[in-house]
LOKOLRO-45022 format. One record per residue (C-alpha): x, y, z. Coordinates in pm, whole numbers, plus 50000, padded with zeros to 5 digits. Layout:
N
XYZ ...
! end
This chain:
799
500005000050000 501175036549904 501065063750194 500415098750148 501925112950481 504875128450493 506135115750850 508005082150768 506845059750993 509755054951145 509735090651276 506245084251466 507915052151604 510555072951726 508555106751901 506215069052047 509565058752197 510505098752316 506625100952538 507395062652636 510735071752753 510065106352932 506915088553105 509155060153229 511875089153389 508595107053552 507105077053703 510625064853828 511295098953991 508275101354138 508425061954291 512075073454375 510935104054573 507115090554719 509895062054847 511905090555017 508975107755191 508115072455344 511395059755424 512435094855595 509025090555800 509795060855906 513115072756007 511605101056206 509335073956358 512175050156499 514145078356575 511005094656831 510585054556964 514675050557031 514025088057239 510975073557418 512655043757489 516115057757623 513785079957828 511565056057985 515025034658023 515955065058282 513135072658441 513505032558592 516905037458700 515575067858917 512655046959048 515725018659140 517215046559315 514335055759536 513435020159601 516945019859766 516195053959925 513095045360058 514075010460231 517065026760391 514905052160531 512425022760656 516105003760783 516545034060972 512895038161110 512705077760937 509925063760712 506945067160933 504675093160762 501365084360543 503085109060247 506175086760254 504545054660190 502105068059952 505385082259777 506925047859748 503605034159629 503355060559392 506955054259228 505925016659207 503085024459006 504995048158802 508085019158737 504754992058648 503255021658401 506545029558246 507714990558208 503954984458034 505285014757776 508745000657761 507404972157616 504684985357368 507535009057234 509894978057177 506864962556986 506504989956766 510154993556703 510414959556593 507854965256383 509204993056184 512554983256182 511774946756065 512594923956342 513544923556757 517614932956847 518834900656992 521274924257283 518314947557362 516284913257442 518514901457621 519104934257851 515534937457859 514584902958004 517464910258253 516084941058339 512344926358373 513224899758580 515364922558855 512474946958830 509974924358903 511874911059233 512324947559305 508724955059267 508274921959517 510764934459774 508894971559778 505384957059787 506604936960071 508104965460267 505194984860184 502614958160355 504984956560705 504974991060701 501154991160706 500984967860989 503664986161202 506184955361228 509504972561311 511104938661295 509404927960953 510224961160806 513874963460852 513924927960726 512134938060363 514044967960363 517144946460378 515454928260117 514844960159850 518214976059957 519754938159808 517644942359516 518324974159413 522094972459326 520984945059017 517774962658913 520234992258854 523094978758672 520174957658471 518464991058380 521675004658309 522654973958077 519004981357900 519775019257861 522995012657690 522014986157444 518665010057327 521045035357295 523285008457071 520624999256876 519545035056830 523065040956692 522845011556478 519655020056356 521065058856266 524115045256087 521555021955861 519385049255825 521735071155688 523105039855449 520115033655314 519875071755234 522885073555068 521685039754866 518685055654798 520575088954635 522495063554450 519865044854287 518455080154176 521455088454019 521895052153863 518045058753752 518495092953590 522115076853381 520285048453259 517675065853108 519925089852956 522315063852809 519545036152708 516595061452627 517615098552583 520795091352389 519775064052189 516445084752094 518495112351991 520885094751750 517745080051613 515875114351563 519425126451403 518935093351149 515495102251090 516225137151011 518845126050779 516695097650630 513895120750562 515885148150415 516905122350142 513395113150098 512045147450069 514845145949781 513925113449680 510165123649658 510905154249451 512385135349188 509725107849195 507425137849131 509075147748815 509795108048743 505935103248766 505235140248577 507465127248266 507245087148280 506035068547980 503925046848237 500035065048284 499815075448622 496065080248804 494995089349175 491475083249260 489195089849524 487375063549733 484675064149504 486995059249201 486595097049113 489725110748888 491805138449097 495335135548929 496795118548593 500425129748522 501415136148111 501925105248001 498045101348059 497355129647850 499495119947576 498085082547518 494675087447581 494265120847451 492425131547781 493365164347981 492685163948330 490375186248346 488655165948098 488595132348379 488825156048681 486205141148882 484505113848702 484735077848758 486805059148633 485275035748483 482545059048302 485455081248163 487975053148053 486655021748018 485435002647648 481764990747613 483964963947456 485254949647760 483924915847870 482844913348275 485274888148341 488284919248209 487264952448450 485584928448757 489354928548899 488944967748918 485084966149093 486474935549337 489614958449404 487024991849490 485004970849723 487724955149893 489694985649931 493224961849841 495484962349541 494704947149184 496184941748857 494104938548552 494284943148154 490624965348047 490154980847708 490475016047720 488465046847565 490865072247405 489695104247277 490865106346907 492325069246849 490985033446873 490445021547208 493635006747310 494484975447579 496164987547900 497714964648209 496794987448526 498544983448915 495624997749075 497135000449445 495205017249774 496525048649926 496865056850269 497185091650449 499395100250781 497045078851015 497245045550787 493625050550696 492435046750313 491915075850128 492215062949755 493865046549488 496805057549244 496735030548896 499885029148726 499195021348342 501195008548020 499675005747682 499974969447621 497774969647259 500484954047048 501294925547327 497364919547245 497634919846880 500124901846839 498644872047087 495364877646916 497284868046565 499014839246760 495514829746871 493824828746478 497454812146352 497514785646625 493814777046536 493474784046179 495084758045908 498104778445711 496714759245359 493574767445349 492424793545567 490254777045783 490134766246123 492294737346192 491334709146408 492004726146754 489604754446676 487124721246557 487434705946880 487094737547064 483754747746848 482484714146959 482804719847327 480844751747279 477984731847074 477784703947395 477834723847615 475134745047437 473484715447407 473504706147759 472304738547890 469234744447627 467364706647595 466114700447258 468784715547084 470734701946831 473754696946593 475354677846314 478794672446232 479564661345899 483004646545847 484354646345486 487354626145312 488094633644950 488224602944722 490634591944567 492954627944649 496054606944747 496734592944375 495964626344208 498284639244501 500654614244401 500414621543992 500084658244033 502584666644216 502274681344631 501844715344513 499174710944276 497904688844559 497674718244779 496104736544495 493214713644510 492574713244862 492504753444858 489834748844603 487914723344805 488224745745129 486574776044947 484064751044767 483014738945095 482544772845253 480544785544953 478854755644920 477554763445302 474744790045344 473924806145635 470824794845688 472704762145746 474004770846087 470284775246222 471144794746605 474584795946512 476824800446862 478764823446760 480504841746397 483274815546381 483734793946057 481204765046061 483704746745830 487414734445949 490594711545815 491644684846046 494524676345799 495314656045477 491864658345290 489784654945552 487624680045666 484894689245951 481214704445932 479254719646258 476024726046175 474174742746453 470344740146515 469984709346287 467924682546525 466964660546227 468784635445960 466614645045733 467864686645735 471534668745741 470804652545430 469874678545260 472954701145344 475314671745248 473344664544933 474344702344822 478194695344925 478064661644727 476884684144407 478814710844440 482264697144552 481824668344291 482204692243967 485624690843813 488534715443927 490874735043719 494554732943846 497184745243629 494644746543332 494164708843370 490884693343440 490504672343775 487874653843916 487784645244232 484574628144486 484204631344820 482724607745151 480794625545409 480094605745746 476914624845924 476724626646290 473284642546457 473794649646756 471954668647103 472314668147504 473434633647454 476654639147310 480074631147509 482824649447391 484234661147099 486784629247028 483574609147037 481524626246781 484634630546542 485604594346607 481704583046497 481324608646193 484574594346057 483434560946139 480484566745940 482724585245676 484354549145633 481004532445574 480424558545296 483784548545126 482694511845153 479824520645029 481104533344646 482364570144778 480444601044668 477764598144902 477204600645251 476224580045557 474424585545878 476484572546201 474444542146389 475964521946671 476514486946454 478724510646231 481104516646585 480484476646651 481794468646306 485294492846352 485664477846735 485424440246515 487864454446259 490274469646553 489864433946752 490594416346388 493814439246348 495164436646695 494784396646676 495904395246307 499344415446497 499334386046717 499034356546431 501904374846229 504204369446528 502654336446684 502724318946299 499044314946310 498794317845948 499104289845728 498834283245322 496624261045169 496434248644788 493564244844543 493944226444217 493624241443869 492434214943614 492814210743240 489454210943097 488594187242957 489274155443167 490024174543493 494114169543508 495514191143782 497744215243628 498474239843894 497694251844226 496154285044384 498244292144705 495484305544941 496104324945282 494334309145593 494104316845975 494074292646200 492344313146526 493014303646887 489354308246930 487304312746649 489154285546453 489734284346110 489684321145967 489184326145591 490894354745343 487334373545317 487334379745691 490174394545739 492284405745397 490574443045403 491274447945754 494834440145638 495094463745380 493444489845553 496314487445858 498914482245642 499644445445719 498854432445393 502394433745254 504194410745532 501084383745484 501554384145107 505464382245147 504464352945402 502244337645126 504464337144854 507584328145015 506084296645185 504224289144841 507344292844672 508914270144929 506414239044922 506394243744539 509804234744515 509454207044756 507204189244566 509034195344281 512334179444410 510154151244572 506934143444374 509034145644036 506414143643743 503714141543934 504384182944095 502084207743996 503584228043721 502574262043833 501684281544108 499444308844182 499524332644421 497734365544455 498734401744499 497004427844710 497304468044636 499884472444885 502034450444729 501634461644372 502494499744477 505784485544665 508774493544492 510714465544618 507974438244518 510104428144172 513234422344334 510824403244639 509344380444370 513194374644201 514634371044543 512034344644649 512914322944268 516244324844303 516234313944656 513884279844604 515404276544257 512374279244050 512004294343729 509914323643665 507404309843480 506594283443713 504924314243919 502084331743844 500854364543993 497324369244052 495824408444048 491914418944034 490694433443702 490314466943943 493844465944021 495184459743663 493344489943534 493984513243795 496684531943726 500094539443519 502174528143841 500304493543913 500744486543473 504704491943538 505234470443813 503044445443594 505344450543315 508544449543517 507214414443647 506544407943300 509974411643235 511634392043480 509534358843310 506784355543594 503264349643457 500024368843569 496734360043543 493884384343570 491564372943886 487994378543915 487664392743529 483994412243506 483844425743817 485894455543745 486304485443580 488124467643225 486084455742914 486964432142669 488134463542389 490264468942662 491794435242768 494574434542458 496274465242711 496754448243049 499804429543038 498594396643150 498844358943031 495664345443153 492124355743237 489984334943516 486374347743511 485004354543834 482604329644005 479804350843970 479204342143591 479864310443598 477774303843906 474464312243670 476204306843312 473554278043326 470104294843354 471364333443255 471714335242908 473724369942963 475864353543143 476794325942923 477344351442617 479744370242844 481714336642909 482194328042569 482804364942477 485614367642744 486994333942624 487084341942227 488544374742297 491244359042521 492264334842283 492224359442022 495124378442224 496954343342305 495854343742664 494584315842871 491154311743043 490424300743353 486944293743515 486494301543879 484224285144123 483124253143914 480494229844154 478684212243946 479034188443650 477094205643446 479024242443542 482044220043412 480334205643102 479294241142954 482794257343081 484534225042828 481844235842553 482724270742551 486684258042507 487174277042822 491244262142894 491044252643267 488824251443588 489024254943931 486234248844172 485064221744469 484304201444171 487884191644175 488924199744499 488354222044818 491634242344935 494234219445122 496994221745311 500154207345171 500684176145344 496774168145231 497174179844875 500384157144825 498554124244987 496054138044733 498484135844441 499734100244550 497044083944602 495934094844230 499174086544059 498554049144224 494774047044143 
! end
């Protein structure tokens, strides 16, 4: 907290210590001197009992004395008269009065002076006990001499002449030890007096050396200390006048009284402009947001310090962004009497985080958000959701078909080209009527990377409005693009996701949009599919598939079995088809169709097909060395995609010969018709396998994309026609056309035929009419594993 007082505290501290100190001397003089007055009564008090007592002391010796005058004058018979005796009785009174006051004095000595005189008690008991055999003797004397016995007088005057002698000397022992003691006492007295002066004295130094000097060096400091403040403050003052920083002092009510330049030269405000006003009216944005100036309303309530950014009016320029160190001020008492806000402009430190903001959420490419904005505009949307029941939202998730090979032919930058196109395709494609009670002005579309992209559309509680926004974006981003004046023509998949206060989180709803994205791909591509829970049932059976598939690659669960190719006619085996199996620790024997996509689609397709044809190529040349004649002559074994977009798959399938000693055209390599006719790159590895001497053999011919006009420019030897035909070549006329079509045409070019999935007789019969070269089918034999396929080929050769 700032003061305003211009008494350091350590000043007050020290004038607190001066009144402390000065109060402590008073008190102690006047304890010193109240302890004088008392002491020097008490003084005067012993002094008047030590008198009494020295007198009293005397006044027995004289009655001793005339106790002895007395009895001689009764020895003598002179003692006669009524006066005389009442005399005598008279002194014994006296001597009984005065020994009663001896005593009280003693009592009150010893009270005052703290305790009885050992010497003085002794003389005293001394003196008591001849006194009372004194007063014996006298009474004694006294009662003879009121009978008249002569005889019995001079006897007890005998008596209290004997006594006499000791009372004396014990009265005169007494007097002298009260008068000792009296001395004693004096000589004390005066001690203690000359103790007390002493402790005065020792009173008045100590508080000079421990209070008055020490305070005095301290007021010197404190003069010294605030002389260098004064100069200190005076140039803060001119520091504060000319500093960069804004400098404001408020009120308690947040009313303006002081801003130094720099204020006026930011803001464009004079003081007498803000003189008086709140702050907050005068400088504060309507653009703030509560959560940015509730810092400066906490701070005015609480009367404590606060630091805060707020968006600040100015009068001729934009409203600017300053940091403020709003502190309290106190005045000489410590009490609050406003606030002083020290201010930097702190506008470009905004800018430039508001531009690291929109970079670090929008995709550099295309312009549009990226995919941490996406997630982030989902949060909003569920938790919109969550707050208003009822509402809704989709979220469309979109994968470009196909973009990765007319990445790949293009070029990267041409690719890049496209996907600008796409991203401003998409956003025109989107209307604003799409994003029904839209949260906020932020792009509805966003890039999550690659070719994939992300739709929010707000307010959309149905499919059915979904479908009708995606139908537009299948249109419109379907029409050709122009990159580098070349035409291209490129699909997309769009994965719909409705969602409303039952959505999760963000991950989720991307995770099922792109699930049903997948579906759509499956599906043909260029359309779109609406999320259901059996599509996330079928990706957790595809993830399960992958991660045991994984396992079987390292356990050797996969195994190869063999299906015979016959001559037709007469069904001689000719060849075999090596065909992948899984042999499940579960679910048992696992076939191609089950699992082969999954493989492809997690990229594990290339080590099974290495791991087909390498133990294909290995029991193939078994046989060979042990069957002799009776070996197959050629082997089959298919390729997937991956494989025939590998660049090392040529010197694979060389390696494989060379290392089982086979010749190349003992092997043939099986592709799909779709694969064949795909694309330049698949045609030169098909040549480049073509040159090494391996054979190929188009599989599954019909289903694809080829036609017979176009069979003469796939470079293949031999042509098996899918199952499909021949499994209704019997009762489909079309069918059976197409057959004989495919097999003219394929002669015609000097390639062989092959017809898949034979199961009948008659299926075998028509394939031998329509000179179709060879068969393969359960007609002649289900797939087998090696050791069955070679008891197979004995047990022929010896039938």
């Amino acid at each position: 907290m700032l003061s305003t007082s211009t008494t350091p505290v350590s000043v007050d501290r020290a004038h607190l210590r001066i009144r402390y100190a000065l109060l402590f001397t008073f008190v102690s003089l006047v304890a010193l001197a109240a302890f004088q007055v008392w002491y020097n009564g008490r003084l005067e008090r012993v002094r008047a009992l030590d008198a009494d007592l020295v007198g009293v002391a005397g006044t027995q010796r004289i009655f001793s004395q005339q106790a002895g005058r007395f009895a001689a004058l009764a020895e003598s018979g002179e003692l006669r008269s009524k006066a005389d005796t009442e005399l005598l009785s008279e002194a014994i009174e006296n001597s009984r009065s005065d020994a009663l006051l001896v005593q009280n004095l003693l009592n009150a000595q010893r009270s005052l002076s703290g305790g009885a005189d050992p010497a003085v008690d002794a003389a005293l008991a001394r003196w008591q006990s001849a006194r009372e055999r004194l007063w014996y003797r006298a009474d004694s004397m006294m009662w003879h001499l009121d009978r008249g016995d002569s005889a019995s007088v001079q006897v007890a005057a005998n008596a209290v002449q004997a006594e006499v002698e000791p009372t004396l000397a014990a009265a005169d022992l007494l007097y002298q030890r009260l008068q000792e003691a009296a001395r004693t006492r004096s000589s004390h007295q005066v001690r203690m007096l000359q103790w007390g002066v002493g402790l005065t004295l020792l009173v008045l130094a100590a508080v000079l050396l421990l209070v008055a000097v020490p305070t005095a060096r301290a007021l010197r400091g404190q003069l010294q200390r605030l002389s260098a403040q004064t100069r200190e403050l005076q140039r803060l003052a001119m520091i504060v006048s000319r500093t960069d920083n804004v400098v404001v002092v408020s009120g308690l009510d947040s009313r303006i009284e002081w801003v130094n330049d720099a204020f006026v030269r930011l803001t464009g405000w004079s003081l007498e402009d803000v003189r008086g006003r709140p702050i907050d009216a005068a400088l504060f944005s309507k653009g703030n947001d509560p959560s940015d100036v509730a810092p400066f309303y906490e701070a005015l309530l609480a009367r404590k310090g606060a630091r805060f950014e707020v968006l600040t009016l100015r009068k001729r320029s934009p409203d600017a962004w300053f940091e403020v160190d709003m502190q309290p001020l106190l005045d000489e008492e410590g009490l609050h009497c406003g606030f002083v806000s020290l201010a930097s402009d702190v506008t470009s430190r905004h800018e430039l985080a508001e531009r690291l903001r929109v970079a670090a959420s929008t995709d550099a490419l295309t312009g549009l958000p990226n995919r941490a904005a996406a997630i982030r505009r989902l949060e909003r949307a569920i938790a919109h959701a969550h707050r208003h029941p009822g509402y809704g939202f989709a979220v469309l998730f979109m994968d470009f078909d196909r973009f990765k090979q007319i990445n790949d032919t293009l070029g990267h930058s041409e690719g890049d080209e496209l996907l600008k196109q796409m991203a401003l395709r998409i956003e025109a494609a989107l209307r604003p009527g799409d994003a029904v009670a839209r949260l906020d002005r932020e792009h509805t579309a966003a890039r999550l990377g690659g070719d994939e992209f992300v739709v929010v559309l707000d307010g959309v509680a149905r499919v059915e409005d979904a479908r009708a926004i995606t139908d537009r974006l299948l249109c419109d981003l379907a029409e050709p693009y122009t990159i580098n004046w070349r035409s291209v023509q490129s699909t997309v998949s769009i994965g719909v996701v409705v969602a409303g206060d039952d959505a999760r989180t963000p991950d989720d709803l991307l995770r099922d949009a792109d699930t049903a994205m997948y579906e759509a791909k499956r599906a043909g591509r260029d359309c779109c599919m609406v999320f259901d829970p059996a599509m996330h049932e079928r990706v957790a059976q595809q993830l399960e598939i992958e991660n045991d598939l994984r396992r079987a690659l390292r356990e050797r669960e996969l195994f190869v079995v063999y299906q015979p190719i016959v001559a037709l006619p007469g069904g001689r085996a000719t060849g075999v088809e090596a065909l992948v199996r899984w042999r499940h620790p579960t679910r048992g024997v696992v076939t191609p169709g089950e699992f082969i996509a999954v493989a492809e689609e997690v990229g594990l397709i290339d080590a099974i097909g290495e791991f087909v044809l390498r133990t294909a190529c290995a029991c193939f040349a078994d046989w060979r060395t042990r069957l002799g004649p009776r070996a197959p002559r050629q082997l089959n074994v298919n390729l997937s995609r991956a494989q025939l977009r590998s660049s090392g798959l040529v010197e694979l399938v060389a390696s494989v010969l060379a290392e089982n000693g086979l010749a190349p055209a003992m092997l043939q390599l099986e592709v799909t018709e779709t694969l064949a006719a795909q694309d330049e790159v698949v045609r030169g590895t098909l040549r480049q396998l073509k040159q090494i001497g391996v054979r190929l053999a188009l599989d599954d011919f019909g289903t694809g994309y080829s036609s017979l006009a176009c069979l003469h420019l796939l470079p293949v030897d031999t042509v098996k026609i899918d199952r499909s035909f021949i499994a209704h070549a019997e009762s489909i006329e079309y069918h059976r056309v197409l057959i004989e079509a495919t097999i003219r045409v394929a002669q015609s070019l000097d390639m062989v035929t092959v017809a898949e999935g034979i199961e009948t007789a008659g299926q075998a019969a028509l394939m031998t009419r329509l000179r179709c070269d060879h068969g393969q089918g359960w007609l002649y034999g289900r797939p087998q594993e090696a050791a069955d396929l070679e008891r197979r080929i004995n047990e022929s050769a010896r039938a």
